[in-house]
OpenMM code with the backbone's topology and positions (N, CA, C; nanometers):
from openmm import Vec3, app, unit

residues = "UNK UNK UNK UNK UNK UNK UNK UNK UNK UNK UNK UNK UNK UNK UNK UNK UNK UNK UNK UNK UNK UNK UNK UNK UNK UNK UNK UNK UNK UNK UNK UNK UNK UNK UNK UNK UNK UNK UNK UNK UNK UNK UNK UNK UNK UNK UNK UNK UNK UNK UNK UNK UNK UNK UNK UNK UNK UNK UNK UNK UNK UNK UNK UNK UNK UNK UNK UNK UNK UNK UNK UNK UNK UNK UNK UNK UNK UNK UNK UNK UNK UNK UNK UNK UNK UNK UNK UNK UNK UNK UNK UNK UNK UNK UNK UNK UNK UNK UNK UNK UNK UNK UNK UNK UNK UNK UNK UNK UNK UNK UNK UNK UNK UNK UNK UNK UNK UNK UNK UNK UNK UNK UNK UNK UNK UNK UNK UNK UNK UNK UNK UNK UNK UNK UNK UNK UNK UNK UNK UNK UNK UNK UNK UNK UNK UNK UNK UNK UNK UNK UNK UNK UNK UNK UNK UNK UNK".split()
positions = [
    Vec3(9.4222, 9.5691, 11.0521),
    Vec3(9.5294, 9.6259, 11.1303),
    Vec3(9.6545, 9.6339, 11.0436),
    Vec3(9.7592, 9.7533, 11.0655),
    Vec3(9.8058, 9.7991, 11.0002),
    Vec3(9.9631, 9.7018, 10.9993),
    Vec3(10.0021, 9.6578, 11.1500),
    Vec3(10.0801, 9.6195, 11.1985),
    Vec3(10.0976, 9.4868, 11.1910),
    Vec3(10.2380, 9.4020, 11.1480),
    Vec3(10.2184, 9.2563, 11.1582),
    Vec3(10.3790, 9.2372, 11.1422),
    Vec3(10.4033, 9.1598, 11.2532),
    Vec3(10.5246, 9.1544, 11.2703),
    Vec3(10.5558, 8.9653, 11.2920),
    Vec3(10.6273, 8.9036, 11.1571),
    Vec3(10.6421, 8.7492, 11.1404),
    Vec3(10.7468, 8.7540, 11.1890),
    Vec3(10.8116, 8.6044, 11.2394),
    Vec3(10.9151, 8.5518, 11.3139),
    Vec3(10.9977, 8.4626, 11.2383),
    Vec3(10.8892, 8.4366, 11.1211),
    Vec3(10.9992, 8.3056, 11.0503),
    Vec3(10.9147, 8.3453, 10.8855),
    Vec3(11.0672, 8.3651, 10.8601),
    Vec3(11.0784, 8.3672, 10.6459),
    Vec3(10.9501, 8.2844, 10.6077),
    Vec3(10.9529, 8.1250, 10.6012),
    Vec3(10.8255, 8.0500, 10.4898),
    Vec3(10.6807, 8.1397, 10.5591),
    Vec3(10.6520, 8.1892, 10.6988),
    Vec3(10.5366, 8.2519, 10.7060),
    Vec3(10.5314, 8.3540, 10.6358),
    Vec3(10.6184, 8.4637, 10.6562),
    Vec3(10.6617, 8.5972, 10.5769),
    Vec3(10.6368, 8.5676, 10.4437),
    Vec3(10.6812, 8.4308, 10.4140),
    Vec3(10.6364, 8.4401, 10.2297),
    Vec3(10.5067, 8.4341, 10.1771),
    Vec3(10.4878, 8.3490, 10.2579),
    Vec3(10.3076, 8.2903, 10.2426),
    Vec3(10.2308, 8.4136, 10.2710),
    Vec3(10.2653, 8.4950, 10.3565),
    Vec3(10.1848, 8.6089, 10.3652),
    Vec3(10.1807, 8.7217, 10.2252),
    Vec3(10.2945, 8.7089, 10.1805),
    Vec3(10.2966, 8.7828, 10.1097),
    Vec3(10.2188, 8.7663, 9.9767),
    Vec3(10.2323, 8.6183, 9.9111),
    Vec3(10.1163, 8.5880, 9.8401),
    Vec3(9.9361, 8.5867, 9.8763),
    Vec3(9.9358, 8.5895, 10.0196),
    Vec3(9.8046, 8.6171, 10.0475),
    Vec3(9.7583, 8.7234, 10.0615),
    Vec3(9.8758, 8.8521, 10.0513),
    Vec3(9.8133, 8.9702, 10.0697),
    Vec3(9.8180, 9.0543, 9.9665),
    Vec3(9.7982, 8.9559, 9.8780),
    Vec3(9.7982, 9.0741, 9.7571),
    Vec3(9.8379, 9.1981, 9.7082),
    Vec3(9.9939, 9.1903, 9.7644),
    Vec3(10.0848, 9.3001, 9.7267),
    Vec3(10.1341, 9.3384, 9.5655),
    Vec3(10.1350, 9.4660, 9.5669),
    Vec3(10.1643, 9.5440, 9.4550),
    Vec3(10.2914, 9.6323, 9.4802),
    Vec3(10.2987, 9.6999, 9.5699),
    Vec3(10.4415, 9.8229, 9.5574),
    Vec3(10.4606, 9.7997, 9.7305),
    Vec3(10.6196, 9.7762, 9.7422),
    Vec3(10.6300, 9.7215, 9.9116),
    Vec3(10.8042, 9.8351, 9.8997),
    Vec3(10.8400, 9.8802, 10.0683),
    Vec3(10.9520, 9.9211, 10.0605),
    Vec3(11.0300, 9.8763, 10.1791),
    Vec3(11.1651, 9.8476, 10.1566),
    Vec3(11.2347, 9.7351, 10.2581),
    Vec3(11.3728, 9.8116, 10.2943),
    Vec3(11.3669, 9.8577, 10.4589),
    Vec3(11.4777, 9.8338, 10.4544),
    Vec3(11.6344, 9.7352, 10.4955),
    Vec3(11.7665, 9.7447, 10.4923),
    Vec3(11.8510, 9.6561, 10.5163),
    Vec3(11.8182, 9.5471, 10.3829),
    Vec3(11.7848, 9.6177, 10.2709),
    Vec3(11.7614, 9.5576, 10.1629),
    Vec3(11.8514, 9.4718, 10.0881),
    Vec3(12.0098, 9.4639, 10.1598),
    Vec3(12.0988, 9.3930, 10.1153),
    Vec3(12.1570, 9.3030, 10.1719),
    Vec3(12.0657, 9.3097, 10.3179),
    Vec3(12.1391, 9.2094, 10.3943),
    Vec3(12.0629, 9.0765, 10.4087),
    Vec3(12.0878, 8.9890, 10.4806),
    Vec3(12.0707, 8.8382, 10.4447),
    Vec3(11.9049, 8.8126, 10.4321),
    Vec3(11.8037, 8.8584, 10.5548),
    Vec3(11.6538, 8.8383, 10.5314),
    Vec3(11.6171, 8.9552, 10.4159),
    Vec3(11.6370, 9.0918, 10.4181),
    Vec3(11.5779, 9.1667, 10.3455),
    Vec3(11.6599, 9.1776, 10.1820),
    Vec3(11.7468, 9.0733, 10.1628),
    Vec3(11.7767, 9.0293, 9.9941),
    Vec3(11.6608, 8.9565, 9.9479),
    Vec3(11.6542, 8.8315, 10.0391),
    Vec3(11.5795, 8.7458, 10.0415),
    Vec3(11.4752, 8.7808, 10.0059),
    Vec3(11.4033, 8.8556, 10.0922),
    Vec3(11.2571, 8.9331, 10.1112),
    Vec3(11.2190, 8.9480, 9.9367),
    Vec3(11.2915, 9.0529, 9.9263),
    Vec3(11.3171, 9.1411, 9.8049),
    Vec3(11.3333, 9.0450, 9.6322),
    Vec3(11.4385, 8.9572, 9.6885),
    Vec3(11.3996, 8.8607, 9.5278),
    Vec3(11.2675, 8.7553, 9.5405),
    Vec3(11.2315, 8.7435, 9.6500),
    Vec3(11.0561, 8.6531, 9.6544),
    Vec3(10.9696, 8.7608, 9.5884),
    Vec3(10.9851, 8.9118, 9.6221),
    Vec3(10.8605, 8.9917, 9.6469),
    Vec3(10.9142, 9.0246, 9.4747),
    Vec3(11.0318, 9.0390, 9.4109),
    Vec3(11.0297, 9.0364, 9.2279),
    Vec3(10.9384, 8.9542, 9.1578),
    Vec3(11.0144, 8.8080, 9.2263),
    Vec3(10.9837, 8.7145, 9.1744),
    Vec3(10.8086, 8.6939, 9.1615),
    Vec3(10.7335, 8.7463, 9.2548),
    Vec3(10.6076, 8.7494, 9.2421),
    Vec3(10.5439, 8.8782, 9.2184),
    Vec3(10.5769, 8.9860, 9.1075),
    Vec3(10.5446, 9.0532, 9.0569),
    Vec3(10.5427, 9.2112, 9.1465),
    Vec3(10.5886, 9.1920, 9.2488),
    Vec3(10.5876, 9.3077, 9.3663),
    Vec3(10.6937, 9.4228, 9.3197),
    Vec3(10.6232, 9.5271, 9.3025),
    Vec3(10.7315, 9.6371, 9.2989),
    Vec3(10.7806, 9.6756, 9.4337),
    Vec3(10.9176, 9.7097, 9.4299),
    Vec3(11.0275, 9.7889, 9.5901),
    Vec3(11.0858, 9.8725, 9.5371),
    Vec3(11.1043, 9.8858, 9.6623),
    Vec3(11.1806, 10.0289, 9.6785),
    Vec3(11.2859, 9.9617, 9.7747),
    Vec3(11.3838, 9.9654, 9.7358),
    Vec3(11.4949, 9.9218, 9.8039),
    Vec3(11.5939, 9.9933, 9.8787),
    Vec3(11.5844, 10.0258, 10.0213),
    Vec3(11.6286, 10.0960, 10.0840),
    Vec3(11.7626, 10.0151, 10.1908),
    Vec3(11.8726, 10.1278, 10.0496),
    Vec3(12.0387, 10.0054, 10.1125),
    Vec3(12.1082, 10.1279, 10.1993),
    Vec3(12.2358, 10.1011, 10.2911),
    Vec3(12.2708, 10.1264, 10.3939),
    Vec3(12.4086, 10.2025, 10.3018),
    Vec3(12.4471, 10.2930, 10.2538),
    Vec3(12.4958, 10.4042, 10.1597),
    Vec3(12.5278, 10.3473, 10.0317),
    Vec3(12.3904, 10.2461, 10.0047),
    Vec3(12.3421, 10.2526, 9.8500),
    Vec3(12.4570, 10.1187, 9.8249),
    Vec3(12.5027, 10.0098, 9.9246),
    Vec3(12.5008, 9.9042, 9.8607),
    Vec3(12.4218, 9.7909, 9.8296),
    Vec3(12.4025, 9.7683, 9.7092),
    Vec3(12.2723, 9.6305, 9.6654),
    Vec3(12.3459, 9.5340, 9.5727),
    Vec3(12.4956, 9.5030, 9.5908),
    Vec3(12.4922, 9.3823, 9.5585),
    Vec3(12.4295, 9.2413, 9.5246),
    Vec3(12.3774, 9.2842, 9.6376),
    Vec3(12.2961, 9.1080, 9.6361),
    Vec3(12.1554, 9.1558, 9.5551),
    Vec3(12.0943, 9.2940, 9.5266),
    Vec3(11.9703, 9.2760, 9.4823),
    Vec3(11.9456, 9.3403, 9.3236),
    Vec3(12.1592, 9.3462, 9.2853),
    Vec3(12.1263, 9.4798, 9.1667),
    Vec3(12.0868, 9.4082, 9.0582),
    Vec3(12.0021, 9.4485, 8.9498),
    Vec3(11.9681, 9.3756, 8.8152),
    Vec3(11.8423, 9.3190, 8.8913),
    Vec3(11.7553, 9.3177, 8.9506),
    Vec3(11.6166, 9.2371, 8.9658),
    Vec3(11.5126, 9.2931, 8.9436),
    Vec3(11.4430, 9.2887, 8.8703),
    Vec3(11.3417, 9.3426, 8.7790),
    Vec3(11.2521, 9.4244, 8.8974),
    Vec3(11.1365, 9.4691, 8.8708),
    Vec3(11.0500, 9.5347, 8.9757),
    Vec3(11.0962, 9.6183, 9.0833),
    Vec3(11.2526, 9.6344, 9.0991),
    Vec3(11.3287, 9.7366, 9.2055),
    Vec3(11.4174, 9.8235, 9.1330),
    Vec3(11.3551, 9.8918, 9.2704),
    Vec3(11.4238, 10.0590, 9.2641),
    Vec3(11.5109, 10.0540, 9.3547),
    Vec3(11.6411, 10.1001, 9.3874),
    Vec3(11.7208, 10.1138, 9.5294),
    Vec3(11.7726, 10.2754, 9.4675),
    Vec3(11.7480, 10.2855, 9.6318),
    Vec3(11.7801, 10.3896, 9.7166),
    Vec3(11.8595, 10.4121, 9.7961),
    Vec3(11.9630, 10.4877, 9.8218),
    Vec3(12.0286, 10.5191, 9.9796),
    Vec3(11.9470, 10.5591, 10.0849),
    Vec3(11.9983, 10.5153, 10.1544),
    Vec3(11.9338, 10.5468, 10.3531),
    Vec3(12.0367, 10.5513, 10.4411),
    Vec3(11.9618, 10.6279, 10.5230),
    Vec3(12.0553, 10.5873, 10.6356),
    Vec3(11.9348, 10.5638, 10.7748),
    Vec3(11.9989, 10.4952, 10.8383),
    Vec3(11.8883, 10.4740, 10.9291),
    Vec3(11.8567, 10.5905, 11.0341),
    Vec3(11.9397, 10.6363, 11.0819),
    Vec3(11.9202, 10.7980, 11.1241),
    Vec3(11.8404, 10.8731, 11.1002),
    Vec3(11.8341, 10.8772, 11.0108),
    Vec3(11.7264, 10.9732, 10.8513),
    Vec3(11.6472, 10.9467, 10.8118),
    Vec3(11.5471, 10.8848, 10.9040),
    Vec3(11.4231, 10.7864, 10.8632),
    Vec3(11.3028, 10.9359, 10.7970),
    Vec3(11.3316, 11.0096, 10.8389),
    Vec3(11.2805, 11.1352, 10.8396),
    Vec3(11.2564, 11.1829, 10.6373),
    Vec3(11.4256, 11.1772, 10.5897),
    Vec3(11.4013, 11.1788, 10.4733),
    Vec3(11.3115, 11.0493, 10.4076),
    Vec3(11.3314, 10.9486, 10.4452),
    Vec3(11.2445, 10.8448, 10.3570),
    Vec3(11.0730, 10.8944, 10.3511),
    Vec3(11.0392, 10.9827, 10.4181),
    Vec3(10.9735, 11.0395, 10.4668),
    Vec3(10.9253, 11.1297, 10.4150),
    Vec3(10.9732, 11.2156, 10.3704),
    Vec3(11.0164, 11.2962, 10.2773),
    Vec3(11.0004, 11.2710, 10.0975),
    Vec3(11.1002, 11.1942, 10.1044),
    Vec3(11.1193, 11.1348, 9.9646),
    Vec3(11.0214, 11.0989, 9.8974),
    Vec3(10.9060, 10.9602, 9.9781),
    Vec3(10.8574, 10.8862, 9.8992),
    Vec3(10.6711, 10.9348, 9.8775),
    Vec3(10.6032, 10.9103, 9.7549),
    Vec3(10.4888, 10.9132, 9.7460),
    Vec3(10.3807, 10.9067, 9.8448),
    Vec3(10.3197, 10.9408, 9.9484),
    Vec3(10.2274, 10.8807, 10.0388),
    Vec3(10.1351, 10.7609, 9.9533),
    Vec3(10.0701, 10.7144, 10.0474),
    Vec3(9.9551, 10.5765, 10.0017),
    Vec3(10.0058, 10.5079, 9.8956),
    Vec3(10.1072, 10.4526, 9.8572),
    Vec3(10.1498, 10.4106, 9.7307),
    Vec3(10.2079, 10.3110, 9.7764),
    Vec3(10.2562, 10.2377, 9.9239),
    Vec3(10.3161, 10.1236, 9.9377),
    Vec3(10.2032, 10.0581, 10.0201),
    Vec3(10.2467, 9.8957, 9.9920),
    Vec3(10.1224, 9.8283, 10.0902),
    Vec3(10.1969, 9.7818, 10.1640),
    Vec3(10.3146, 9.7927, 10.2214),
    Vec3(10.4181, 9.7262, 10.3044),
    Vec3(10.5428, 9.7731, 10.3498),
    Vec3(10.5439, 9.8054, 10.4362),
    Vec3(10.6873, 9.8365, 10.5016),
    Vec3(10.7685, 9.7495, 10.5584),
    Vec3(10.9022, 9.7032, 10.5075),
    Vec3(10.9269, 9.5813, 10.5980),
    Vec3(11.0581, 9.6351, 10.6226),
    Vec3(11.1292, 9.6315, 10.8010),
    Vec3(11.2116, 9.6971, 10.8007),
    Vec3(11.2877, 9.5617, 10.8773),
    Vec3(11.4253, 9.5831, 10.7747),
    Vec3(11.4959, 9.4260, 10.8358),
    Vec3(11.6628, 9.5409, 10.8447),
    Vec3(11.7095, 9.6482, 10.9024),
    Vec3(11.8073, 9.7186, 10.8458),
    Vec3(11.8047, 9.6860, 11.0585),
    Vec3(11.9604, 9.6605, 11.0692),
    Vec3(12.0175, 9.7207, 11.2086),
    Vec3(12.1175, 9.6694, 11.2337),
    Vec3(12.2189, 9.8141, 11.2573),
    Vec3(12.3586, 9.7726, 11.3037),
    Vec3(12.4294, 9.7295, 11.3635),
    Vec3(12.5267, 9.6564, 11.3530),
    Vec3(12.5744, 9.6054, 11.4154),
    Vec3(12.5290, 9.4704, 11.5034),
    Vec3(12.4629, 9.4119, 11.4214),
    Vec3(12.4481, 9.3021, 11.4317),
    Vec3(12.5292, 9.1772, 11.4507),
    Vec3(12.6675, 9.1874, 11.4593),
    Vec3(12.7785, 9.0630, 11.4588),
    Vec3(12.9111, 9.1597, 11.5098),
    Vec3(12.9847, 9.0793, 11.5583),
    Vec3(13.1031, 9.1457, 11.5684),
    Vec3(13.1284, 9.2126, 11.7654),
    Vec3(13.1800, 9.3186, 11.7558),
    Vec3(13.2065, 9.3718, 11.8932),
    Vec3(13.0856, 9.4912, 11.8502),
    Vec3(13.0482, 9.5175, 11.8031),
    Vec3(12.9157, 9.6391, 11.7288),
    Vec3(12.8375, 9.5687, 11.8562),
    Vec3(12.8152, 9.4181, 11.8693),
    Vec3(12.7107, 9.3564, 11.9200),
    Vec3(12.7078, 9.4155, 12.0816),
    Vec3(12.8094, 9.4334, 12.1791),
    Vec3(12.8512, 9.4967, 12.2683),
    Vec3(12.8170, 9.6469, 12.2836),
    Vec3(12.7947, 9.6917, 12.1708),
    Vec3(12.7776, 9.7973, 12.1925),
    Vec3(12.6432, 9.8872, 12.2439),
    Vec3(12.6108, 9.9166, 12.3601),
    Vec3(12.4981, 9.9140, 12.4143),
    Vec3(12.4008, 10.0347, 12.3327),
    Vec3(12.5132, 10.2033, 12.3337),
    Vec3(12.4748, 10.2952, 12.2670),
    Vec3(12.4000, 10.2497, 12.1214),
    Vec3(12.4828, 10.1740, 12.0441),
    Vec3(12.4334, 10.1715, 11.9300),
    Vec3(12.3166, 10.0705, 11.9239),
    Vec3(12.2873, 9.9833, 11.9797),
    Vec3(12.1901, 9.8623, 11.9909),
    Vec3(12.0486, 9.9231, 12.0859),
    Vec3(12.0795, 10.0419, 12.1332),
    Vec3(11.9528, 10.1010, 12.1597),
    Vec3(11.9123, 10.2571, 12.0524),
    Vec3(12.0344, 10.2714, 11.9938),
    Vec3(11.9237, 10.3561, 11.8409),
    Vec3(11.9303, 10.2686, 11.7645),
    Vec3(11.9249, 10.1297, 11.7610),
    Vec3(11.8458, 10.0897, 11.6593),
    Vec3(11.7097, 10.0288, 11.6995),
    Vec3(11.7115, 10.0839, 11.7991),
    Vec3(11.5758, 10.0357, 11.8600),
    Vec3(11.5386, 10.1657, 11.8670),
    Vec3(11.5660, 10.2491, 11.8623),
    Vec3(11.4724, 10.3846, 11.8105),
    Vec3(11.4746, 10.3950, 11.6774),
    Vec3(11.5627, 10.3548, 11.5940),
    Vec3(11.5692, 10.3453, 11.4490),
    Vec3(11.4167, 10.2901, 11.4192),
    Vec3(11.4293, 10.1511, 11.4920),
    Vec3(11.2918, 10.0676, 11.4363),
    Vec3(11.1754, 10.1420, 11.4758),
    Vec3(11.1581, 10.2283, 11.5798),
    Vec3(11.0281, 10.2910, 11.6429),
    Vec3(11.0317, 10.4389, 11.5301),
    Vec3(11.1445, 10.4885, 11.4698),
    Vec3(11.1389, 10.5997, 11.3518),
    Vec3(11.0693, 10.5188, 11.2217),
    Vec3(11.1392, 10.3915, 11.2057),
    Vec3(11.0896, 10.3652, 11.0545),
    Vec3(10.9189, 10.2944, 11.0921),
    Vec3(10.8986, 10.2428, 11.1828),
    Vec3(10.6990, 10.1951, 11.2445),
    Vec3(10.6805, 10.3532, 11.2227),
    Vec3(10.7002, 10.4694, 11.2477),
    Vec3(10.6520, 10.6034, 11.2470),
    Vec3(10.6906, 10.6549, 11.0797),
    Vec3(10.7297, 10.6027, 11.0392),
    Vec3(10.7553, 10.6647, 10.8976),
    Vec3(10.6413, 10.5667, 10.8103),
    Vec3(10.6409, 10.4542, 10.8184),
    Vec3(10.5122, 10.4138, 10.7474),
    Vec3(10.3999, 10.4090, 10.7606),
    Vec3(10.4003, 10.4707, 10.9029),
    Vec3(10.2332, 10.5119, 10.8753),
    Vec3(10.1960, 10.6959, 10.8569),
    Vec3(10.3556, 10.7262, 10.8255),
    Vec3(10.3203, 10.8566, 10.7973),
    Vec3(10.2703, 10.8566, 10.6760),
    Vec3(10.3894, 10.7662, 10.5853),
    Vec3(10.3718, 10.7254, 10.4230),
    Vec3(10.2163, 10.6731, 10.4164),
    Vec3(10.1454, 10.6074, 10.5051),
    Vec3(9.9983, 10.5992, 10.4974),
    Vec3(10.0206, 10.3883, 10.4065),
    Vec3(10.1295, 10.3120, 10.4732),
    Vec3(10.1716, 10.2120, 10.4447),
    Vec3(10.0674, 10.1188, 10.5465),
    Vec3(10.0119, 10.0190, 10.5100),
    Vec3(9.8692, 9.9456, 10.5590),
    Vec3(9.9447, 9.8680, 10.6724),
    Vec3(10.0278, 9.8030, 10.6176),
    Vec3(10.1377, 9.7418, 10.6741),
    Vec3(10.2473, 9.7284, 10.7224),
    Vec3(10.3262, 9.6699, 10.8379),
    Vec3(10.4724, 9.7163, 10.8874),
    Vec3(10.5084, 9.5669, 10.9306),
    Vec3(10.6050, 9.5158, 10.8981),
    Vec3(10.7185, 9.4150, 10.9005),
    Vec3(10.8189, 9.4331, 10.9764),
    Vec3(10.8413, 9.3485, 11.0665),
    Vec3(11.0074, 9.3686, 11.1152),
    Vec3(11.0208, 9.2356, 11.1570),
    Vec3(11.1831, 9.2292, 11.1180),
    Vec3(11.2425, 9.1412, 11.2020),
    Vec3(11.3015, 9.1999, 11.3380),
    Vec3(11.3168, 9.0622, 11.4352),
    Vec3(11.3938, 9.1050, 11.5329),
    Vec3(11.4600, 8.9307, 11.6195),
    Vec3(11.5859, 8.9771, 11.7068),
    Vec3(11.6482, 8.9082, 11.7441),
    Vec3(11.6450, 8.8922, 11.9106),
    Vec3(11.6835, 8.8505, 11.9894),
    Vec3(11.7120, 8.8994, 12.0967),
    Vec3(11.7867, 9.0499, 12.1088),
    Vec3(11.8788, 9.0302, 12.0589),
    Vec3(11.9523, 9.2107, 12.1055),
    Vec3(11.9131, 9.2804, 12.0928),
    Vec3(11.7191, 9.2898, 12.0810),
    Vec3(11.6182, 9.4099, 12.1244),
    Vec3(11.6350, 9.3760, 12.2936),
    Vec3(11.5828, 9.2677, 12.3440),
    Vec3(11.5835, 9.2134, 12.4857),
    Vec3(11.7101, 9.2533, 12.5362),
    Vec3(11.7995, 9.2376, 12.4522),
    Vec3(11.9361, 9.2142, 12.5523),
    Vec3(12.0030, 9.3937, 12.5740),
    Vec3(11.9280, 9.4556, 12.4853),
    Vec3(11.9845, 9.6330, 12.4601),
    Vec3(11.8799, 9.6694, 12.5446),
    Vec3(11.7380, 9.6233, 12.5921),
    Vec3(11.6671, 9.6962, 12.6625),
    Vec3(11.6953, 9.6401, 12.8603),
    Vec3(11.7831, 9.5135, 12.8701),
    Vec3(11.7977, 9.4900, 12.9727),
    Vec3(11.9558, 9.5166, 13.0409),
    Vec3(12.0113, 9.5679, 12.9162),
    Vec3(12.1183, 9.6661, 12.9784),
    Vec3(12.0867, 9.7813, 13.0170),
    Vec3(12.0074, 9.8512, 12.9734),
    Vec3(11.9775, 9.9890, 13.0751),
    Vec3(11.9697, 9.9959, 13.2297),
    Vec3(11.9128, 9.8295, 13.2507),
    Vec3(11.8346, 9.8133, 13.3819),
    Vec3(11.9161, 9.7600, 13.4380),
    Vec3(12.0587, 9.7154, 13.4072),
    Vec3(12.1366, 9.6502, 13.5187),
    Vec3(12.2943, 9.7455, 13.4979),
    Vec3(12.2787, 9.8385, 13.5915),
    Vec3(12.4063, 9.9004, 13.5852),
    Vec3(12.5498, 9.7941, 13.5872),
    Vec3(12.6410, 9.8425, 13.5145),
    Vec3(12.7584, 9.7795, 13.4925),
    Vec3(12.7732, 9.6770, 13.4580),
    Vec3(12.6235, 9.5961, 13.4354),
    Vec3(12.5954, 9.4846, 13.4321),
    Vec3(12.6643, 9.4545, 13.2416),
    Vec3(12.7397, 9.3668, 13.2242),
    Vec3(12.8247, 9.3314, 13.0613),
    Vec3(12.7267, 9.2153, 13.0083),
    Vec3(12.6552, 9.1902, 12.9653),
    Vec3(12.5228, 9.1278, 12.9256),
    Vec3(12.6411, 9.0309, 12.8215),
    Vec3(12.5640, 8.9395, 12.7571),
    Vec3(12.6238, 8.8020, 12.6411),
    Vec3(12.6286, 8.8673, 12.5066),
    Vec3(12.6289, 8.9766, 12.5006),
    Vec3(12.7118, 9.0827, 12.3355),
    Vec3(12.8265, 9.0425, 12.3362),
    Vec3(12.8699, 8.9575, 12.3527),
    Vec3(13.0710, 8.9779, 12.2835),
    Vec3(13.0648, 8.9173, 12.0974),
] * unit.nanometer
topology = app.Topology()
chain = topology.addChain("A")
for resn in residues:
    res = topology.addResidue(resn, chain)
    for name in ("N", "CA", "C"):
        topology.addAtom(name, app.Element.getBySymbol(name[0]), res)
């Protein structure tokens, strides 16, 4: 099965040495899990494709085995586009906005990134990727149970 979605980093790692990865592509590649991700998956010989949010990689520039890229999460369409088919064994998508702050409140945006995540699950198995990764938090739960309670101001502040 193509699909596998971990909850906690030391499993995510361990998997990754058991699955005998070669070429993996990540996005939110600069932010706190998918840096992370990204210098384990160097460090153990894994080529990426590093897919940053208008091409910042601070945290991942200079690490051997990566490539970075701009994205936008909108545009899951070009990644789509862009990349080689059958050539990645992993999609791991850790990229979504507005994650902290008053962003968190924001209902509009916290439900396209929940279509964001259902574009990039549809972009790797267009890419013909074996595998799909995601993280997630509550503010999938908490963006899908604001729809259902009108006026209702949910715990986003």
């Amino acid at each position: 099965m193509w699909l596998l979605i971990f909850a906690e980093i030391p499993l995510l790692m361990a998997s990754i040495t058991y699955l005998n990865l070669t070429v993996s592509m990540v996005t939110g590649a600069n932010g706190f899990i998918g840096s992370a991700v990204i210098k384990y998956l160097s460090g153990q010989g894994v080529e990426v494709l590093a897919l940053c949010h208008n091409g910042h990689s601070d945290k991942i520039d200079g690490l051997p085995l990566v490539t970075i890229a701009s994205m936008e999460l909108a545009n899951m369409q070009a990644v789509c586009e862009s990349v080689p088919k059958d050539e990645y064994d992993v999609f791991y998508h850790f990229a979504w906005k507005g994650a902290a702050g008053a962003a968190r409140a924001d209902t509009r945006l916290q439900l396209d990134n929940v279509q964001w995540t259902v574009d990039a699950l549809e972009t790797a198995y267009k890419i013909g990727c074996r595998r799909f990764v995601g993280a997630g938090s509550i503010m999938e739960h908490e963006a899908i149970a604001d729809i259902h309670t009108q006026g209702h101001k949910s715990g986003l502040y």
